[in-house]
C-alpha positions in Angstrom: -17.0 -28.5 7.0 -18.5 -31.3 5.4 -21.6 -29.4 4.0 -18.8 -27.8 1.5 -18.2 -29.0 -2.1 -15.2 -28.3 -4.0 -14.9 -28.6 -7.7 -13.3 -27.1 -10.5 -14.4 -23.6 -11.9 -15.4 -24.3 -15.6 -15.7 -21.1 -18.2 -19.0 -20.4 -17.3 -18.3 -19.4 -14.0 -15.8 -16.5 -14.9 -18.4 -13.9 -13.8 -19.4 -15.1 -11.3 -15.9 -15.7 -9.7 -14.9 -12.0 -10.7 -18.5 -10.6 -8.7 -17.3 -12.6 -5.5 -13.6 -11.6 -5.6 -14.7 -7.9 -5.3 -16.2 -9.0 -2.2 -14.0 -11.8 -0.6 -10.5 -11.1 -2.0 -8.1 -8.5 -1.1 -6.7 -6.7 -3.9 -7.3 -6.7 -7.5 -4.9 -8.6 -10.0 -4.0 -7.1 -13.6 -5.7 -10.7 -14.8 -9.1 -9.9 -12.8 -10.8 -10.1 -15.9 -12.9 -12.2 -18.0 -9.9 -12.8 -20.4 -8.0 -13.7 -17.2 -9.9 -16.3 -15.8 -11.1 -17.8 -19.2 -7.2 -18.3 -19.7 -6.8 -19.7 -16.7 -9.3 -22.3 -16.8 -7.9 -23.0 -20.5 -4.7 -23.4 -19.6 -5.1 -25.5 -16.6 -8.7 -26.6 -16.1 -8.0 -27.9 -12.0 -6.4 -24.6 -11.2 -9.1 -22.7 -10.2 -11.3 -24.9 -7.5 -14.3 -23.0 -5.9 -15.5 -23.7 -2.4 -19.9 -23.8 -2.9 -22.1 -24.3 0.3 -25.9 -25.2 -0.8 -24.7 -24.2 -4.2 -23.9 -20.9 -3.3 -19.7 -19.8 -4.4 -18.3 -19.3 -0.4 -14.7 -19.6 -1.5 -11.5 -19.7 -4.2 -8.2 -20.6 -4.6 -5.7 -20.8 -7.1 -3.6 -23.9 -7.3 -1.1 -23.6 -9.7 1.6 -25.8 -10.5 4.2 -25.4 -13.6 6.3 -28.5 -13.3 8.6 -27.4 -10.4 6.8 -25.3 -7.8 2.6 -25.7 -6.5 1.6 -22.0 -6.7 -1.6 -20.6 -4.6 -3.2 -17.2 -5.3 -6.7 -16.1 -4.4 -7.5 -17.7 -1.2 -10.5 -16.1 -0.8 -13.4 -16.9 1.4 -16.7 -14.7 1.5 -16.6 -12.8 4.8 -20.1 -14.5 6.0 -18.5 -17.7 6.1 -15.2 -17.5 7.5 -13.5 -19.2 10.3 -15.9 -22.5 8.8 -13.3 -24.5 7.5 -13.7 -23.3 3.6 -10.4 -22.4 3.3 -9.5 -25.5 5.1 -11.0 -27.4 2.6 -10.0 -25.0 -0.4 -6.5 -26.0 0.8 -6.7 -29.3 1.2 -7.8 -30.3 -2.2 -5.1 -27.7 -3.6 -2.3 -29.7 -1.5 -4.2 -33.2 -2.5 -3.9 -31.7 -6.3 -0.4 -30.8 -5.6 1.1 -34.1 -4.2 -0.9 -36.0 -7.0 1.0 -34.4 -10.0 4.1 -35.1 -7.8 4.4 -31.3 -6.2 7.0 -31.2 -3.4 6.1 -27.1 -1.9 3.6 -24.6 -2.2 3.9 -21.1 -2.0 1.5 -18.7 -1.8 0.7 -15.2 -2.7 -0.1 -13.2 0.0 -0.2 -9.0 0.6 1.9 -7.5 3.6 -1.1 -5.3 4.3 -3.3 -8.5 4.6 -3.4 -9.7 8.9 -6.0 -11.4 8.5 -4.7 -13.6 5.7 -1.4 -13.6 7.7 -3.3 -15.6 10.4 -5.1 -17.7 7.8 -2.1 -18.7 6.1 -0.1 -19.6 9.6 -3.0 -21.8 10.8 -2.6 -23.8 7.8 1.2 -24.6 8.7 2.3 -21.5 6.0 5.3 -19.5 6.8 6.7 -16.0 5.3 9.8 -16.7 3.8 12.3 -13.1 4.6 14.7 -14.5 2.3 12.2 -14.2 -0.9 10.8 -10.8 -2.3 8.4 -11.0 -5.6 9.7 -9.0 -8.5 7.3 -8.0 -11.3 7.2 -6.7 -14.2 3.5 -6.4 -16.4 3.5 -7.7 -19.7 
């Protein structure tokens, strides 16, 4: 685990974050876009922290927090370097962000359909909440 580097994504790596969601990440967002990222990185330029091993983009997550709740989304690891410890890492500098600007809980996004991400999220001490369902509405 040690031979991976996290850091924050920067504008210029919109692209390439897009190209390696279509192969790591389950499901596509309404912001999977260059307009989305860009925003994102805008509006909150730690969000977005990339996972690189010898300076190749191995994993993402999304570590959003608004004040009151620590938000992940995209926990996505490329499928030749799972079970590694990226999204170990990926999470730990997410929770390190979170309890630094004084985040008590995250919560994360995660499909039903997704086991394997069921697993991952466990392993890292995550639980499904049954009392919570997402309602949405696109803007």
């Amino acid at each position: 685990m040690n031979d991976v580097r996290i850091r924050t994504a920067r504008l210029a790596d919109a692209a390439a974050v897009l190209d390696f969601w279509r192969v790591a990440a389950e499901g596509v967002s309404i912001s999977d876009d260059r307009d989305g990222v860009s925003a994102l990185v805008l509006r909150d330029p730690e969000a977005l922290l990339l996972a690189e091993r010898d300076g190749a983009l191995v994993g993402t997550v999304i570590a959003g927090f608004d004040g009151w709740r620590c938000h992940l989304y995209r926990l996505a690891v490329h499928p030749a370097h799972r079970r590694q410890g990226v999204s170990t890492a990926l999470l730990a500098a997410a929770e390190k962000r979170f309890a630094e600007l004084g985040g008590r809980r995250g919560d994360a996004m995660v499909l039903e359909g997704n086991t394997v991400a069921h697993r991952a999220w466990g392993s890292a001490g995550y639980a499904r909440e049954p009392q919570w369902g997402r309602w949405v509405k696109h803007l």
